[in-house]
N, C-alpha and C positions, 0 to 999 in steps of 0.2 A: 663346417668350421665357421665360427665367426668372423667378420673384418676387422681387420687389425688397420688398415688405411682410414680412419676417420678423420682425418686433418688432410683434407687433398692437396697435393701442390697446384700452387696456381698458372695457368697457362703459360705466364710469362717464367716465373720459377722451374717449369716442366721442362720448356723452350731454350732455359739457359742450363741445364743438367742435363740434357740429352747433346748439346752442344760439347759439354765440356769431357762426358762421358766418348763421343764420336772420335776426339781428339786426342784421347787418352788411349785407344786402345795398344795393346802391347806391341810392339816390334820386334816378335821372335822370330819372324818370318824365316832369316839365315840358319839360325841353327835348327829348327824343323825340318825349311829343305835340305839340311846335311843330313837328319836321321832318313830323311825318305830317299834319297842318294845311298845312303849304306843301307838301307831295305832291299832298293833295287839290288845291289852288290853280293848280299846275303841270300836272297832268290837265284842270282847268276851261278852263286858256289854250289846253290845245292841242286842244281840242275845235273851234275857231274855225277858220276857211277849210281849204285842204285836209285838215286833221286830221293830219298828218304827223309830229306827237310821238306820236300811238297806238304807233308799233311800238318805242320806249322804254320805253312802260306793259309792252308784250309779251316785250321782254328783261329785265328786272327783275319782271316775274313766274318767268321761266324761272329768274333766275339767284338769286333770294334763298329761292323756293319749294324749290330745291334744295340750296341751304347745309342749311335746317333737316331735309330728309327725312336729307342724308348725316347729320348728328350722330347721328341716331336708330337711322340702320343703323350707323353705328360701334359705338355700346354693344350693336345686336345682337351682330353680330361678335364682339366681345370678352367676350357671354356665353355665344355659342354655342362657341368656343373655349376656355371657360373663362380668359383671359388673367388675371393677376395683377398683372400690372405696373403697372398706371393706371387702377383705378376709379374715380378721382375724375374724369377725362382724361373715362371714360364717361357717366356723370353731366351733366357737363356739355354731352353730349352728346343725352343724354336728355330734359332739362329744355326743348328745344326742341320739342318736340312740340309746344307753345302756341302756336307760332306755324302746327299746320298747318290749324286752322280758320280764319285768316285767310287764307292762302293757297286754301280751298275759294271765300270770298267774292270774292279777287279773280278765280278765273277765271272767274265769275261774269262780272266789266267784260269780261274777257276774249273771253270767246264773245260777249255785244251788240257788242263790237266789235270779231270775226274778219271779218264781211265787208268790212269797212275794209280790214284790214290783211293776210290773206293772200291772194297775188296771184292766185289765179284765182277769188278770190271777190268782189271789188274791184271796185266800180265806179270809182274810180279809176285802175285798171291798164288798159295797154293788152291785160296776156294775159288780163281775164278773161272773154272768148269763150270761153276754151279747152273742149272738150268731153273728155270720158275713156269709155272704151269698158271693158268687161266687168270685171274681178276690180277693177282701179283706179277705173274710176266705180260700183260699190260703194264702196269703199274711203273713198274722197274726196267723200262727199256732207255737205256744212257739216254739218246740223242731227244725223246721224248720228255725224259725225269730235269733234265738242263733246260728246252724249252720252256716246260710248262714253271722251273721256278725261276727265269728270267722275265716269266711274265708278269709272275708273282711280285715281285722286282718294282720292275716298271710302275704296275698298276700303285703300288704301294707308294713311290715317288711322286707321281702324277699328283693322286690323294694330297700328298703331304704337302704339295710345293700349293696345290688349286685353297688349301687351308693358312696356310702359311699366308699367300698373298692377299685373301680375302680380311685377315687378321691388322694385316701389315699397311692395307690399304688405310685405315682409319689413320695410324698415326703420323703415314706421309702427309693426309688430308689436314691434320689437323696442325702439323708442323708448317706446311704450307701459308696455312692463315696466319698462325702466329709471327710468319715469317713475312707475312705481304710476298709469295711466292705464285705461280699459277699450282694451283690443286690437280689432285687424278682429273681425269677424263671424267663427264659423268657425276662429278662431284655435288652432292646435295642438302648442304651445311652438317656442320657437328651432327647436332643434335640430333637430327635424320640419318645423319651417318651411323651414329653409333646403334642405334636401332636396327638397322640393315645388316648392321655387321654381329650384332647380337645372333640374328635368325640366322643369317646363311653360315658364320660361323659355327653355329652349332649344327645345322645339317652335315656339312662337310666336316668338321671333326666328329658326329657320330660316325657317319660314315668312314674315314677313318683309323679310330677304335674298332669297329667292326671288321674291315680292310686287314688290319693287324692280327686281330686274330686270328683269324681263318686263314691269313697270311704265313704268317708265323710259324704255325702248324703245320701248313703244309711243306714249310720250309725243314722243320726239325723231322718230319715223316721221311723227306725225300731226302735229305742232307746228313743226318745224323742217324735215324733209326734205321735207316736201310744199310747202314756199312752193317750193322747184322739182321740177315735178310729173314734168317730165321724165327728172330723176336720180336714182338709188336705189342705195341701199348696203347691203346685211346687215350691216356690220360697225358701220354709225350708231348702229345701240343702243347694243353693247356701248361705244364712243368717246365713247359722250354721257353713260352711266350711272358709266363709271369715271372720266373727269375732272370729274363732277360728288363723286364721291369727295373726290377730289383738293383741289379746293376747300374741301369742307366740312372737311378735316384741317385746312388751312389758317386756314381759322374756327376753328377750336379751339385752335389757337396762340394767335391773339391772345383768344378769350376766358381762356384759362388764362393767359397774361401780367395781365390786366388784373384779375381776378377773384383771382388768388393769395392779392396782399398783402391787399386789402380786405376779403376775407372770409377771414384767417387761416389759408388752407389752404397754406403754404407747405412745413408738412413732408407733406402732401398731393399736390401739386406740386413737388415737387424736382427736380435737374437731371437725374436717371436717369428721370422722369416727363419730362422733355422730351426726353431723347435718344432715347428709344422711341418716342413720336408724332413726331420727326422722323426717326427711321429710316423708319418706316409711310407716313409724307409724301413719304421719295424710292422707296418701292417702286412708290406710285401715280403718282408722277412717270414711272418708267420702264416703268410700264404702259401712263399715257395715251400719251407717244410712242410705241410698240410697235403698240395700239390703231388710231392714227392714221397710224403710216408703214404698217401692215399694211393699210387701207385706200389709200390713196396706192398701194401697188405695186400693189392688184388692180387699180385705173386703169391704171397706167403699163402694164403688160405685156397689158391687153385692150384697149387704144387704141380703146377703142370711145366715139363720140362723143359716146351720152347720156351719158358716166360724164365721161370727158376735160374737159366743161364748167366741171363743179361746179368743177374745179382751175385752168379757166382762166378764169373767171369772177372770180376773188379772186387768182389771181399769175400771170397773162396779161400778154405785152409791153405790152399797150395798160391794163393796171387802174392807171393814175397814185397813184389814190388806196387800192384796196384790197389793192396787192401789198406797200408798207411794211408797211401792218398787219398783214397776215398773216405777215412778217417778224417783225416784234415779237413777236407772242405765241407763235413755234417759239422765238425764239430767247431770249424775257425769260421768257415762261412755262414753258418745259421746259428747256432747251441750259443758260440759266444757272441756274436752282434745280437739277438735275443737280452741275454743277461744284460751285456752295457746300455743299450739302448732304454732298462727296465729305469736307468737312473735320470731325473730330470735334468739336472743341473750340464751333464754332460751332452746332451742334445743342443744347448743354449748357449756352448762356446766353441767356434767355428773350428779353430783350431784343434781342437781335440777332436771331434766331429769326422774334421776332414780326415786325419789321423786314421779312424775307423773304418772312412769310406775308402781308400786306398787299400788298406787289409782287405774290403770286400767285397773290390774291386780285382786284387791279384786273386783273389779266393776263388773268385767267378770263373776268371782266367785258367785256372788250375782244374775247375771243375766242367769246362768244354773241353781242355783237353781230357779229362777222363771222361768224357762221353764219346769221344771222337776214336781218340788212339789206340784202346787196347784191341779192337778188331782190328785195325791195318798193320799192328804191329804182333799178330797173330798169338792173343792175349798173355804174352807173357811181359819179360821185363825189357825196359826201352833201352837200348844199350847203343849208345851214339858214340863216335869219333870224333874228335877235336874239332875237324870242321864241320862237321853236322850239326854242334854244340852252338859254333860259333853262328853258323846259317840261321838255329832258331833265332839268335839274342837279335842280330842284327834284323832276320825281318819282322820281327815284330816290332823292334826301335821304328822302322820303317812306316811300319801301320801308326804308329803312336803320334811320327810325325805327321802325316798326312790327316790323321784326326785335326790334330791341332791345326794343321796350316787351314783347313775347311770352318773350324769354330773363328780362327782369326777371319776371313773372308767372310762368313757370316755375320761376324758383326759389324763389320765395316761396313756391310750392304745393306743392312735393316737400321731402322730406329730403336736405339738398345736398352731408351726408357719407354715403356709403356704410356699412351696418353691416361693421364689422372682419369677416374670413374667409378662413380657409384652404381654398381649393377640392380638391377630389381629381384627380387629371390623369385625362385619358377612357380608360380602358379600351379599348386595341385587340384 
């Protein structure tokens, strides 16, 4: 993509918009910690007789843990490609990192209560007799399958935060000078600076992207594709890792709607900043389909019956309840973000924009839990009680907050304009 930054701000311009931006940021903080107050409250209820709101805590782990890593690998991305167009777009995408040690705590609830919740671990379940024989019962052993993606976890934090700060160091340095402040540690002018942080940022955000995926992966094998032990797909990783993309673009829509005006970045965020994170939104659009019909046809054409399942388990003549749903989310979360995104003018006004990312954002939402739920709820229809209904709403409010309370802390903590810079294109 081309640079759309051709008029830089000037140091002292940068120095007083990153000031005024520091100052600006929101003070939602109170009503955030009240949804993560009613989170907690909403986990406490459903702790009570069958426990049957636990695999609600389990998709809202999955799906807000993954808003915050994609934001992180976006700014890789776009440092490892050197992109121009939207560093502030990246930024805000970085600034989420804060949220990924609460996310290491909650899988934490998570693992104490996997054998609740996934089905051949489950004294609840009627499959969890099931036994696994050689590479899978390896594979598939609780206390092992918890481990190995807490490490997955970790390692991925580590990555994220050792990129983060290598990124983040340039523009404390350079805020510093501006400021007649002492500099990092280390410190060895701009100029030099930016050069350094060029190279290493981009080893550590290759790294990474690479971190992610294999990450990722491993995470949707052990966390998602094993609630049914009997189906396996190669192609689950890559499906689970790029519509978690997909999402988190989406988040970044509405964060950049919402954040623009208030914190002053609006010549920051313009409408060529949004028509290029909306281009980027329908490329992952038309990958996740791709992704996912490209799995679908290796079903279709090996008609073989472990596989066959998974698809008739969720849009089988007989799934009353979970073949709508899985309707909705081909058709609300790809079919139509596809068509609207096909029009220009709509990509270039933030407000309408956001409008769509929110649709396909709940969509996403919609489409974990129909990867998650219909094996724990022993493929039929979900039939909840009033306070089970209530336990979903509330922890997920929960999760919603604590996203947010981590976006607000992240930005208080970083520099949340990017320092001005003309990159050099990479040498082939």
């Amino acid at each position: 993509m081309s640079a759309h930054h051709d008029d830089l701000l000037s140091p002292r311009e940068w120095s007083e918009l990153t000031r005024r931006a520091s100052a600006r940021v929101p003070r939602w903080d109170v009503p955030l910690i009240v949804l993560a107050l009613l989170g907690a409250a909403g986990f406490y209820l459903g702790l009570e007789g069958e426990r049957r709101a636990l695999p609600f805590f389990y998709v809202n782990f999955l799906f807000w843990g993954g808003l915050a890593q994609a934001g992180i690998v976006f700014a890789a991305i776009t440092h490892v490609v050197r992109a121009q167009w939207g560093p502030q777009v990246a930024r805000l995408g970085l600034v989420q990192m804060a949220y990924l040690p609460l996310n290491l705590l909650l899988f934490i609830v998570v693992a104490l209560t996997a054998s609740q919740v996934i089905p051949w671990a489950s004294e609840f379940h009627a499959d969890s007799h099931v036994q696994f024989h050689g590479f899978k019962g390896w594979w598939l052993r609780l206390p092992q399958l918890l481990v190995r993606d807490f490490g997955v976890l970790v390692v991925l934090m580590l990555l994220s935060f050792r990129f983060a700060m290598t990124v983040l160091r340039l523009d404390r340095g350079a805020l510093a000078e501006q400021r007649g402040t002492p500099p990092p540690k280390g410190w060895r002018g701009l100029d030099e600076e930016k050069r350094i942080t060029r190279g290493r940022g981009t080893v550590w955000g290759a790294l990474l992207i690479l971190g992610y995926a294999f990450g990722y992966s491993i995470l949707a094998f052990d966390l998602v594709m094993s609630l049914e032990p009997h189906w396996y797909s190669t192609m689950f990783g890559g499906y689970f890792f790029v519509t978690t993309i997909y999402m988190g673009l989406a988040a970044l829509v509405v964060w950049s709607t919402l954040l623009r005006g208030r914190l002053g970045l609006e010549s920051q965020l313009g409408k060529r900043q949004f028509h290029d994170l909306a281009k980027i939104m329908f490329g992952f659009c038309i990958l996740s389909v791709y992704t996912g019909f490209a799995q679908y046809l290796t079903i279709w054409y090996g008609d073989l019956p472990e596989e066959v399942s998974y698809l008739l388990h969720r849009m089988g003549p007989d799934q009353s309840f979970w073949r709508p749903v899985s309707l909705l989310v081909f058709f609300g979360g790809f079919l139509g973000p596809f068509l609207i995104l096909l029009n220009q003018k709509i990509k270039m006004i933030p407000g309408l924009l956001s409008i769509l990312a929110l649709w396909i954002l709940f969509i996403g939402f919609t489409e974990r839990n129909l990867l998650v739920m219909p094996p724990i709820f022993h493929f039929g229809e979900v039939a909840l009680a009033g306070r089970e209904i209530l336990s979903l709403v509330l922890i997920t409010a929960g999760f919603a907050g604590l996203y947010g309370l981590a976006m607000l802390q992240g930005l208080r903590r970083a520099v949340i304009v990017p320092v001005p810079q003309r990159i050099p294109p990479i040498a082939l």
